[in-house]
PDBQT receptor file of N, H, CA, C and O in Angstrom, charges set to zero:
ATOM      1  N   UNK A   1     -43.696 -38.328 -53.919  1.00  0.00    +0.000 N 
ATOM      2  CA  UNK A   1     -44.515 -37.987 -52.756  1.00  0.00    +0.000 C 
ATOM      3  C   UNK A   1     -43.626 -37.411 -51.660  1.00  0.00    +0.000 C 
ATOM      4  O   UNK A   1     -42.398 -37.418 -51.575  1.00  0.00    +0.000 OA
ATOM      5  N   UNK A   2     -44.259 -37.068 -51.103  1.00  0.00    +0.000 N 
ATOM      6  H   UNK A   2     -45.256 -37.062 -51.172  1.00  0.00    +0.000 HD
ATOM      7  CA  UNK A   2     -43.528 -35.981 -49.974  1.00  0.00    +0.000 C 
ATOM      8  C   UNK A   2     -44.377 -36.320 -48.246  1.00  0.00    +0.000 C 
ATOM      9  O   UNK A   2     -45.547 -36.188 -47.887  1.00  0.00    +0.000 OA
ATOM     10  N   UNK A   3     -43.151 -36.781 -47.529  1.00  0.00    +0.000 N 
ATOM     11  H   UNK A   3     -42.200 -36.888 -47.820  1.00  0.00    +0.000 HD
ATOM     12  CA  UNK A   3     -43.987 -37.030 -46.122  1.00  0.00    +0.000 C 
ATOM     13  C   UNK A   3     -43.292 -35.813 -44.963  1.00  0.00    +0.000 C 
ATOM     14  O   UNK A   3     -42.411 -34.959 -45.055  1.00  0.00    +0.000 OA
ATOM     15  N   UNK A   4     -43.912 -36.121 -44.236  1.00  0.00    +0.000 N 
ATOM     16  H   UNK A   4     -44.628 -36.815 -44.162  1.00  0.00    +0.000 HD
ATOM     17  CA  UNK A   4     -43.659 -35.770 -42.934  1.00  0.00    +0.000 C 
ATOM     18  C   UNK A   4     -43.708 -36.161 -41.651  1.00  0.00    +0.000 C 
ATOM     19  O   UNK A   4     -44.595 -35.745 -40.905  1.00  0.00    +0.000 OA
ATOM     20  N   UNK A   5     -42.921 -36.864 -41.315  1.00  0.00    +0.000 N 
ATOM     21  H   UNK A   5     -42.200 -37.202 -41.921  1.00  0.00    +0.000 HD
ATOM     22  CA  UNK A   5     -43.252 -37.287 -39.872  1.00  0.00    +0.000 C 
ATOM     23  C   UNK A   5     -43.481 -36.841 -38.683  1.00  0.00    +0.000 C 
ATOM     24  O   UNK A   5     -42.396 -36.319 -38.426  1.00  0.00    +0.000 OA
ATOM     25  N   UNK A   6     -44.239 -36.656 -37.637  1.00  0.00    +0.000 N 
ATOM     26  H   UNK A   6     -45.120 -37.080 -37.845  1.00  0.00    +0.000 HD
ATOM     27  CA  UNK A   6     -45.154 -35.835 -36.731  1.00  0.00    +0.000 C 
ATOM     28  C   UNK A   6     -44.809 -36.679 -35.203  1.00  0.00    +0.000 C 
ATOM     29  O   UNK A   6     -45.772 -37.366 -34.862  1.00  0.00    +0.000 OA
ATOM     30  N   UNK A   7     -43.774 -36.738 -34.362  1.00  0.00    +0.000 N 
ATOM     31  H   UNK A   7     -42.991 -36.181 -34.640  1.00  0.00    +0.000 HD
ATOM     32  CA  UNK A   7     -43.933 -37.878 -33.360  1.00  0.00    +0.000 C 
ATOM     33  C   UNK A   7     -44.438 -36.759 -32.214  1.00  0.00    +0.000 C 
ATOM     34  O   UNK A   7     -44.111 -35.577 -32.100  1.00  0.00    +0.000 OA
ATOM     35  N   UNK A   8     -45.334 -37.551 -31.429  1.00  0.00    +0.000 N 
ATOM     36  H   UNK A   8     -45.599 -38.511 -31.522  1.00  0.00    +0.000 HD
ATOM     37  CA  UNK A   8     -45.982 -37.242 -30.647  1.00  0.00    +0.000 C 
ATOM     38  C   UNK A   8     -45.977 -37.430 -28.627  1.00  0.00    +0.000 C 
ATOM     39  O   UNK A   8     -47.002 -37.987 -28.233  1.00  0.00    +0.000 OA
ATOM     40  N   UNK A   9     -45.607 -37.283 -28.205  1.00  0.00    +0.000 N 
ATOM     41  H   UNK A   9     -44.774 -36.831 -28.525  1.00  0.00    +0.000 HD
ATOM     42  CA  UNK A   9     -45.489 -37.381 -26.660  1.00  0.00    +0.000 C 
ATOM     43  C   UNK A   9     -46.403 -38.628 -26.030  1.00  0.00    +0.000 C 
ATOM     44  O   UNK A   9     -46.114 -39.682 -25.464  1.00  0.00    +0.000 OA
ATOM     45  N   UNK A  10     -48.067 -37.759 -26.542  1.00  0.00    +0.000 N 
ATOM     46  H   UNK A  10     -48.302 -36.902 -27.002  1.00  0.00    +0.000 HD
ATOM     47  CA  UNK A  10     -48.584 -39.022 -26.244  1.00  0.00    +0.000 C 
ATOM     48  C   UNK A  10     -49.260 -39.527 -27.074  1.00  0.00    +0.000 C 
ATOM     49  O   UNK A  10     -48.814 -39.295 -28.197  1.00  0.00    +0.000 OA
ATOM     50  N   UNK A  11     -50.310 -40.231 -27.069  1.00  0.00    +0.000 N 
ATOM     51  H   UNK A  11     -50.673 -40.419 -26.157  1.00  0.00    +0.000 HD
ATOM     52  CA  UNK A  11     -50.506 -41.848 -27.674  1.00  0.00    +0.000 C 
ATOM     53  C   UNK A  11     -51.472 -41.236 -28.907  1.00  0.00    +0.000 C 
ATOM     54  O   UNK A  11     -51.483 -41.557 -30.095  1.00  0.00    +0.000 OA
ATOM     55  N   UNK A  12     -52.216 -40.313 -28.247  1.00  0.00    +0.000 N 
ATOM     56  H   UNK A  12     -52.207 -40.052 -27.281  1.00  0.00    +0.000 HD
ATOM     57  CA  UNK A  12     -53.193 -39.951 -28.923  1.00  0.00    +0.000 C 
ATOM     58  C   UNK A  12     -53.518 -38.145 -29.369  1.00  0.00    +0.000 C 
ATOM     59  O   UNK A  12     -53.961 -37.339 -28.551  1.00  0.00    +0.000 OA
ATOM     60  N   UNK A  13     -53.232 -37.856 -30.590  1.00  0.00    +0.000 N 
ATOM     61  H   UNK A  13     -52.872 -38.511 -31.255  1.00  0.00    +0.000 HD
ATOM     62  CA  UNK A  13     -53.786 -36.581 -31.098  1.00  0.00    +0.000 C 
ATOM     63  C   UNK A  13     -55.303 -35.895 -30.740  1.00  0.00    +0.000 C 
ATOM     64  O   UNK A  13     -56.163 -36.165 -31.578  1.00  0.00    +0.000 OA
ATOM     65  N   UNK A  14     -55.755 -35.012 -29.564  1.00  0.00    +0.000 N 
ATOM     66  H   UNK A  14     -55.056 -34.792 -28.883  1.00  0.00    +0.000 HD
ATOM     67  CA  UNK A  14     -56.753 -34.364 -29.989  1.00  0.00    +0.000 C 
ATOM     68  C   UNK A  14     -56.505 -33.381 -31.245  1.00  0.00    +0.000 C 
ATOM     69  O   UNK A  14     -55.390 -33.299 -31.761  1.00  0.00    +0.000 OA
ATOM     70  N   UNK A  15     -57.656 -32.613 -31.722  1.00  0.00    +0.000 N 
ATOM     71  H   UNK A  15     -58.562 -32.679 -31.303  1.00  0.00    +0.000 HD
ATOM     72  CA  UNK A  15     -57.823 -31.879 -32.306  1.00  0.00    +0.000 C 
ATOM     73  C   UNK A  15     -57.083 -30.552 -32.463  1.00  0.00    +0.000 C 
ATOM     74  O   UNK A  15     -56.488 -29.900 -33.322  1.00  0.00    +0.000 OA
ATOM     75  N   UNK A  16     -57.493 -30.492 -30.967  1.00  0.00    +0.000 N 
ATOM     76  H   UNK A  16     -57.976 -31.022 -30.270  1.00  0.00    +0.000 HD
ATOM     77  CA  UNK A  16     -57.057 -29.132 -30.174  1.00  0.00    +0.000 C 
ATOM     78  C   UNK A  16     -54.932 -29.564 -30.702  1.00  0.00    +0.000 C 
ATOM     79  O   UNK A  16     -54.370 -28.797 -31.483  1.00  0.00    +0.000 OA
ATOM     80  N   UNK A  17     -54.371 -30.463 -30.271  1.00  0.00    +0.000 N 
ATOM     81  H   UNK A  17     -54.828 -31.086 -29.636  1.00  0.00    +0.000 HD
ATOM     82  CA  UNK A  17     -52.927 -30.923 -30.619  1.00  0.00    +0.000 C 
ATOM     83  C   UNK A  17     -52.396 -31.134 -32.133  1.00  0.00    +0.000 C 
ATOM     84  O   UNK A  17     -51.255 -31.241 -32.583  1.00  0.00    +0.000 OA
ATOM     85  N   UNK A  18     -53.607 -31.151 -32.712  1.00  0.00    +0.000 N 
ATOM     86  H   UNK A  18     -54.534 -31.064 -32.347  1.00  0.00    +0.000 HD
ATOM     87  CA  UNK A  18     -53.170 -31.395 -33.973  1.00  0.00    +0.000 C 
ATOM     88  C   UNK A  18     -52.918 -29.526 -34.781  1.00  0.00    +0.000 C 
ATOM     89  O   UNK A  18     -52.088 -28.940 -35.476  1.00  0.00    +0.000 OA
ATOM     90  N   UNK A  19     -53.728 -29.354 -34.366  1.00  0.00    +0.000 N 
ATOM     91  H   UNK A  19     -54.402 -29.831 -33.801  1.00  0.00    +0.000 HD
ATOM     92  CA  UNK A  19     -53.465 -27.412 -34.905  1.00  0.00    +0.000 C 
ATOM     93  C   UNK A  19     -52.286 -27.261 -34.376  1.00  0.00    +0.000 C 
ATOM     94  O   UNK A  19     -51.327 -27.041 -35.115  1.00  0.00    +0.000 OA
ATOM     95  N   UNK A  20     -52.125 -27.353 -32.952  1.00  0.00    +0.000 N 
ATOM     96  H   UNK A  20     -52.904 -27.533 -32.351  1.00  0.00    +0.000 HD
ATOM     97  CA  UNK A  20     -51.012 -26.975 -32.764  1.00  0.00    +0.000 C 
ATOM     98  C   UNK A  20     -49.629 -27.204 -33.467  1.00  0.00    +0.000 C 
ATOM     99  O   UNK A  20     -48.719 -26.381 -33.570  1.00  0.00    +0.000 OA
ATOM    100  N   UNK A  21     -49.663 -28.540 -33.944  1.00  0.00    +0.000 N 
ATOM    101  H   UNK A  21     -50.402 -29.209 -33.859  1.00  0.00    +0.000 HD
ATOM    102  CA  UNK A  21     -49.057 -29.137 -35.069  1.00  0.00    +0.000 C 
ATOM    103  C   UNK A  21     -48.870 -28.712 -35.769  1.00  0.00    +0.000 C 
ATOM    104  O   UNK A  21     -47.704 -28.458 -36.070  1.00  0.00    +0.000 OA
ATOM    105  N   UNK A  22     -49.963 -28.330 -36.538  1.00  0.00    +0.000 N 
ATOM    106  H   UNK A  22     -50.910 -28.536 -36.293  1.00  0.00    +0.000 HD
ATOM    107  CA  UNK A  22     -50.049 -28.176 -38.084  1.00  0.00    +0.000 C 
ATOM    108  C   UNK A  22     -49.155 -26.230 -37.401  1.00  0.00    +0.000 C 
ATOM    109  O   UNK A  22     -48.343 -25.630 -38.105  1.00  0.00    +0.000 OA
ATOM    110  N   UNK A  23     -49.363 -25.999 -36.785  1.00  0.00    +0.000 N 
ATOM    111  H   UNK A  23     -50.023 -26.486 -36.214  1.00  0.00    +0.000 HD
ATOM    112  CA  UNK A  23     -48.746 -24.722 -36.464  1.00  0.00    +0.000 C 
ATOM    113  C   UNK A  23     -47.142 -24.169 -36.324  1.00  0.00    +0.000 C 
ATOM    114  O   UNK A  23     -46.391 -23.207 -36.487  1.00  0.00    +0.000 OA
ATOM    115  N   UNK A  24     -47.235 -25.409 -35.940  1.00  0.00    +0.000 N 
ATOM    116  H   UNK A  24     -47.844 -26.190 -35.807  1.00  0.00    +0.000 HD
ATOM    117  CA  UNK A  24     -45.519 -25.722 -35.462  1.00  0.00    +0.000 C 
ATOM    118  C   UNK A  24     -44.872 -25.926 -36.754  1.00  0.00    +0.000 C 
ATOM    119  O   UNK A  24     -43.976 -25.089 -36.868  1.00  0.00    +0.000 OA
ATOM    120  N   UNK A  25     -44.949 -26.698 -37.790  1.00  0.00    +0.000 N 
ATOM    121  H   UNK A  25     -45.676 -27.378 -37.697  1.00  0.00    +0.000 HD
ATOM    122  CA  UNK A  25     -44.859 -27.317 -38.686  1.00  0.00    +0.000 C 
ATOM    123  C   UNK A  25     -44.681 -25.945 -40.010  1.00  0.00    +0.000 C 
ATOM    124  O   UNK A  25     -43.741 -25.723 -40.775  1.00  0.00    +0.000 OA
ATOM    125  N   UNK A  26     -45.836 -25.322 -39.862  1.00  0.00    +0.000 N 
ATOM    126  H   UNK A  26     -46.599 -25.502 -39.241  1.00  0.00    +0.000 HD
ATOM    127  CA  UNK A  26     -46.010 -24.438 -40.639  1.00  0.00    +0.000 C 
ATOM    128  C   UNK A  26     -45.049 -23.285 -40.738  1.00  0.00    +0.000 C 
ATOM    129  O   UNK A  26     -44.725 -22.606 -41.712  1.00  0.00    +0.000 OA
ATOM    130  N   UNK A  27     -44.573 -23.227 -39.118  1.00  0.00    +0.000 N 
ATOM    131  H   UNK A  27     -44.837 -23.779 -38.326  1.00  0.00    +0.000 HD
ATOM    132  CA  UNK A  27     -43.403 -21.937 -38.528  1.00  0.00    +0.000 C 
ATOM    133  C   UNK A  27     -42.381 -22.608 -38.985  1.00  0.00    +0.000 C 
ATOM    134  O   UNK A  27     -41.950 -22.062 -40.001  1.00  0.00    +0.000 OA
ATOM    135  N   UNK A  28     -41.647 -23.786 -38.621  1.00  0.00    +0.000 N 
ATOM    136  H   UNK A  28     -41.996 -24.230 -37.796  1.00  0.00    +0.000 HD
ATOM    137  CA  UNK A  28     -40.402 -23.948 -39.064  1.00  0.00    +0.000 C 
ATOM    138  C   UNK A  28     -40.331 -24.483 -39.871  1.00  0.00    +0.000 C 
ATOM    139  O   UNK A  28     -39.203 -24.974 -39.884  1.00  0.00    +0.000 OA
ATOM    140  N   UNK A  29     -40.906 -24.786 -40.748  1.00  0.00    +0.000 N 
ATOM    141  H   UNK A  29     -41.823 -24.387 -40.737  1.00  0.00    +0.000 HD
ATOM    142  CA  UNK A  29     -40.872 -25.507 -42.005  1.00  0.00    +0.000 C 
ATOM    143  C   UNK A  29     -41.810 -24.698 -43.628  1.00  0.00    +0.000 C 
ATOM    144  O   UNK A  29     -41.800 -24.999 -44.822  1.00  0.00    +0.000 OA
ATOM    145  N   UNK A  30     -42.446 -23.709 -42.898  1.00  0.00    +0.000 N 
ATOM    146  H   UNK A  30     -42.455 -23.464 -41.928  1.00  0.00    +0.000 HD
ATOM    147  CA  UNK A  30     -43.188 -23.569 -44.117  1.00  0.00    +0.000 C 
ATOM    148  C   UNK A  30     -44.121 -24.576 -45.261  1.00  0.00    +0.000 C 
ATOM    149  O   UNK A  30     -44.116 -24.474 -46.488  1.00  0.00    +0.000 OA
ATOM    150  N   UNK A  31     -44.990 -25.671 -44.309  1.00  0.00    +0.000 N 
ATOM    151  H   UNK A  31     -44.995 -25.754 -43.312  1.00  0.00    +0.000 HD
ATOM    152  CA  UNK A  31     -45.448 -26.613 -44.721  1.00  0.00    +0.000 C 
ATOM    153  C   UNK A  31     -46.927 -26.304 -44.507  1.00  0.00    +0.000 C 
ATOM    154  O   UNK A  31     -47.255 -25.888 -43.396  1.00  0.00    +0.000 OA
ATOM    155  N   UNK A  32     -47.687 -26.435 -45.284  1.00  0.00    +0.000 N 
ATOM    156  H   UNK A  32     -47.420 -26.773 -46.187  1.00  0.00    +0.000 HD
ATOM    157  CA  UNK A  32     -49.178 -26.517 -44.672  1.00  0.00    +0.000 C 
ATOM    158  C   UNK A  32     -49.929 -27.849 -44.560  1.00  0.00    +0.000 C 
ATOM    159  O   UNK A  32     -50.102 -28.511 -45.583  1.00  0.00    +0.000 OA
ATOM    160  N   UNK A  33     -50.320 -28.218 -43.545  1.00  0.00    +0.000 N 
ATOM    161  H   UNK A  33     -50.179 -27.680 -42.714  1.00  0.00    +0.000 HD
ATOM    162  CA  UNK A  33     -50.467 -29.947 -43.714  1.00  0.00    +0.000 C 
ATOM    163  C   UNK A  33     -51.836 -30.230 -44.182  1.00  0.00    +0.000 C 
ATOM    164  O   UNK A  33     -52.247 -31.376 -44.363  1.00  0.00    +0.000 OA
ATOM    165  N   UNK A  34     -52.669 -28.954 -44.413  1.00  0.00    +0.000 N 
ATOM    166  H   UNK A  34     -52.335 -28.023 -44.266  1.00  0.00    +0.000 HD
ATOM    167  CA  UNK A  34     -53.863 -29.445 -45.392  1.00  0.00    +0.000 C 
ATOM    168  C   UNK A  34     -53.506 -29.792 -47.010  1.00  0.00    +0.000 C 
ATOM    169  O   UNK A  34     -54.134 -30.444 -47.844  1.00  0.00    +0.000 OA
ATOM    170  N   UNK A  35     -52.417 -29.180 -47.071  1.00  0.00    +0.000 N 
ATOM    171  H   UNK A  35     -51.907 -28.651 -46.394  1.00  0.00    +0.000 HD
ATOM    172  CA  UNK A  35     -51.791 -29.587 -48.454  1.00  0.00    +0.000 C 
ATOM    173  C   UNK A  35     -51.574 -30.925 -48.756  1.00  0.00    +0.000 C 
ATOM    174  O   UNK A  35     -51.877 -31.370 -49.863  1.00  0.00    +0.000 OA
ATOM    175  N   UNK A  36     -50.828 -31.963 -47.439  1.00  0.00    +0.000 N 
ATOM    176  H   UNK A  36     -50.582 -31.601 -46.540  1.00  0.00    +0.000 HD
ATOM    177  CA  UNK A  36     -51.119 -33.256 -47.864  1.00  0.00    +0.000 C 
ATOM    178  C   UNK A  36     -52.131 -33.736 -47.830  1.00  0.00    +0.000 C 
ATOM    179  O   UNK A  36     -53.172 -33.299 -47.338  1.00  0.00    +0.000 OA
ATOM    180  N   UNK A  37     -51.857 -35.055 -48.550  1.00  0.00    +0.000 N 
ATOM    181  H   UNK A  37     -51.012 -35.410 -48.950  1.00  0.00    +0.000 HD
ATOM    182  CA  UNK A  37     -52.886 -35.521 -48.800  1.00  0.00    +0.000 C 
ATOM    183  C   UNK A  37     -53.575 -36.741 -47.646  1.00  0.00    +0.000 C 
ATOM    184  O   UNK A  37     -54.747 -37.095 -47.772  1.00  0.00    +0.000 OA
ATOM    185  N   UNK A  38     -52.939 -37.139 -46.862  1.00  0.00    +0.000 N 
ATOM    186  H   UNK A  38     -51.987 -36.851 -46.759  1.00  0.00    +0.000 HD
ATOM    187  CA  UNK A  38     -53.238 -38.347 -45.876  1.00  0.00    +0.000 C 
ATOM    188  C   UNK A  38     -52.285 -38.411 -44.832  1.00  0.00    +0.000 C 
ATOM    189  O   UNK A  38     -51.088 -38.204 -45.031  1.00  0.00    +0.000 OA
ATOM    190  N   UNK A  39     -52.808 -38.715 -43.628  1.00  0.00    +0.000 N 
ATOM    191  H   UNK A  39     -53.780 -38.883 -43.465  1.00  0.00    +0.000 HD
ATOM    192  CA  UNK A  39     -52.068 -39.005 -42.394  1.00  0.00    +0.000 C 
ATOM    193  C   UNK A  39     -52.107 -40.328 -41.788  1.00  0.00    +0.000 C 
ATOM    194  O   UNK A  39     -53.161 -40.799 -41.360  1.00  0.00    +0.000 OA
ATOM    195  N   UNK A  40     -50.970 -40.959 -41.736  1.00  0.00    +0.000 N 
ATOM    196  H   UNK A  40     -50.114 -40.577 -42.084  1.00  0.00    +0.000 HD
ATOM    197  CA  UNK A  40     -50.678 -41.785 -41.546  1.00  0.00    +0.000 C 
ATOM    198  C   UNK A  40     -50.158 -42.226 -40.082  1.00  0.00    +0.000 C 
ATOM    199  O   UNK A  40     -48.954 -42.154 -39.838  1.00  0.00    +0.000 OA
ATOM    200  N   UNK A  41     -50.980 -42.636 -39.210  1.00  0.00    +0.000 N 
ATOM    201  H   UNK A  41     -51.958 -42.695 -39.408  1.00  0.00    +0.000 HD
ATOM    202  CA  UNK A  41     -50.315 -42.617 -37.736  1.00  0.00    +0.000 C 
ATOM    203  C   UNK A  41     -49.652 -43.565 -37.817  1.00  0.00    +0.000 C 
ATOM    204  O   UNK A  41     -48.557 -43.142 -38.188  1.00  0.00    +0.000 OA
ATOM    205  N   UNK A  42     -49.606 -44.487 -37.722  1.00  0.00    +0.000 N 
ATOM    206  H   UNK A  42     -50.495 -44.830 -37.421  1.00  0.00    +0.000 HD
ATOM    207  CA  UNK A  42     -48.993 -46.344 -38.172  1.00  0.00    +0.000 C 
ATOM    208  C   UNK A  42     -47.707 -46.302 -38.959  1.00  0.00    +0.000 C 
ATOM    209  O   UNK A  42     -46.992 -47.212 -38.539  1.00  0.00    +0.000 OA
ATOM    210  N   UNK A  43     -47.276 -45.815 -39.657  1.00  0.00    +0.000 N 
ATOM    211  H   UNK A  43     -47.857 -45.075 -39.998  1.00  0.00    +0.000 HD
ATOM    212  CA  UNK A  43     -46.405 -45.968 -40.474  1.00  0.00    +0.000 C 
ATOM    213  C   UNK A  43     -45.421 -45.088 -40.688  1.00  0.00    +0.000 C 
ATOM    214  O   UNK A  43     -45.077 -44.699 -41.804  1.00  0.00    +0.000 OA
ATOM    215  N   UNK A  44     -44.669 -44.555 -39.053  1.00  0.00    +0.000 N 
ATOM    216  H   UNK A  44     -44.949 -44.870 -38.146  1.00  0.00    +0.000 HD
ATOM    217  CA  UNK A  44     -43.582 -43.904 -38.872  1.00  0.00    +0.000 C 
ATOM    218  C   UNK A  44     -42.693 -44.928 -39.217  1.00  0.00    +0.000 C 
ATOM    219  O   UNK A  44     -42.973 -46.108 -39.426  1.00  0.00    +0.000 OA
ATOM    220  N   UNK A  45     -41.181 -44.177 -39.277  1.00  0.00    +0.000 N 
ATOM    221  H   UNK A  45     -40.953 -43.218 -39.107  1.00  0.00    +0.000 HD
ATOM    222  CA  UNK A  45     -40.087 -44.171 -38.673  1.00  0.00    +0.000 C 
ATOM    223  C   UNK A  45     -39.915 -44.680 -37.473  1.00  0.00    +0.000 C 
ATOM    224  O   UNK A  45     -40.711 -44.445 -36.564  1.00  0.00    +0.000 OA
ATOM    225  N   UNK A  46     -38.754 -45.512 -37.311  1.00  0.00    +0.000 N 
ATOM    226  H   UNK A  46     -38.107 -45.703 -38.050  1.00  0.00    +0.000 HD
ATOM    227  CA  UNK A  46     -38.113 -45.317 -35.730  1.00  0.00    +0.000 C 
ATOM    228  C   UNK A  46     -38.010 -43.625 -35.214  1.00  0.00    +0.000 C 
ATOM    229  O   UNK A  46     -37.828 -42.713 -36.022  1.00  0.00    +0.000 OA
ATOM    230  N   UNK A  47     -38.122 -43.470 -34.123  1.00  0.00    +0.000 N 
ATOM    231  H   UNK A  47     -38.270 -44.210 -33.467  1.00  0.00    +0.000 HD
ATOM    232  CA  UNK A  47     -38.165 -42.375 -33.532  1.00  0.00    +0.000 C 
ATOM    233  C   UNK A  47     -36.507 -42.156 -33.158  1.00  0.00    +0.000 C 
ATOM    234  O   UNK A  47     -35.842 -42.872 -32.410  1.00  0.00    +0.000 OA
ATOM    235  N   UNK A  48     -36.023 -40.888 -33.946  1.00  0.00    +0.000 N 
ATOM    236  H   UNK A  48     -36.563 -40.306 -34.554  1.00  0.00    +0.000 HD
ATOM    237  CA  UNK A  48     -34.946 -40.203 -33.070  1.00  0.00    +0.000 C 
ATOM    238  C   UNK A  48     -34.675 -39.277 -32.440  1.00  0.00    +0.000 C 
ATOM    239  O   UNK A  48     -35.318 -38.422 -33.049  1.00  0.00    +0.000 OA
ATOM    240  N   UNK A  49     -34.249 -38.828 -31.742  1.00  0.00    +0.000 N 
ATOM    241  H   UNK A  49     -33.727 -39.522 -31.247  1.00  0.00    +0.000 HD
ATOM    242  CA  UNK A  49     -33.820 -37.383 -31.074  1.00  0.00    +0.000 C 
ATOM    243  C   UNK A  49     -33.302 -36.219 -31.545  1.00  0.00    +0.000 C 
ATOM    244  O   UNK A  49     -32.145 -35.920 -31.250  1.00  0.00    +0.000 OA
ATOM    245  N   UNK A  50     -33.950 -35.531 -32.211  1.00  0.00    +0.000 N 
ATOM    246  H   UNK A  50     -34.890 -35.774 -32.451  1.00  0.00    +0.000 HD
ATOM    247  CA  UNK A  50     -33.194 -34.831 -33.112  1.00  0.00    +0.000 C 
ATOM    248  C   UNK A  50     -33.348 -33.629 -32.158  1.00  0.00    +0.000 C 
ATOM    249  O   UNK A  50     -34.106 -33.574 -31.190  1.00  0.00    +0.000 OA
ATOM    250  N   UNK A  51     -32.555 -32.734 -32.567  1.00  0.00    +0.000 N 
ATOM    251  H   UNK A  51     -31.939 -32.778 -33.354  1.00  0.00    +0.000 HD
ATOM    252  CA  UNK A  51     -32.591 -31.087 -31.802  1.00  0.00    +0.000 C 
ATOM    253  C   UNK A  51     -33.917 -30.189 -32.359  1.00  0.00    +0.000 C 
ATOM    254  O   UNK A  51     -34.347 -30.171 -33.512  1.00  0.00    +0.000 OA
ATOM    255  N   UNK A  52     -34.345 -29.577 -31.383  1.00  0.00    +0.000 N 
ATOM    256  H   UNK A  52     -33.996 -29.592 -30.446  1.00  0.00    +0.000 HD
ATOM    257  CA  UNK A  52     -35.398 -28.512 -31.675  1.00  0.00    +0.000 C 
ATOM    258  C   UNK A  52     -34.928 -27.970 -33.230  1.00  0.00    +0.000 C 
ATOM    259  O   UNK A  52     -35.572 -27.086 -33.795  1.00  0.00    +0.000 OA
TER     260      UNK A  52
């Protein structure tokens, strides 16, 4: 299986934030996130700082 972790600023994803996502995601990564299969808010990682 294959994840991706998505951390977020604030608490809660609209809709409207989640495209943007899936947008972001798609540019530097070449990922399409309708391809996975489930999103998992709960069950990150510790959060690190990584560089843009």
């Amino acid at each position: 299986a294959h994840y991706v972790w998505v951390w977020a600023k604030t608490k809660s994803l609209s809709r409207h934030n989640w495209s943007r996502v899936a947008q972001v995601v798609d540019e530097k990564l070449n990922l399409r996130l309708e391809d996975f299969k489930a999103v998992d808010f709960n069950n990150c990682p510790p959060r690190r700082d990584y560089p843009n």
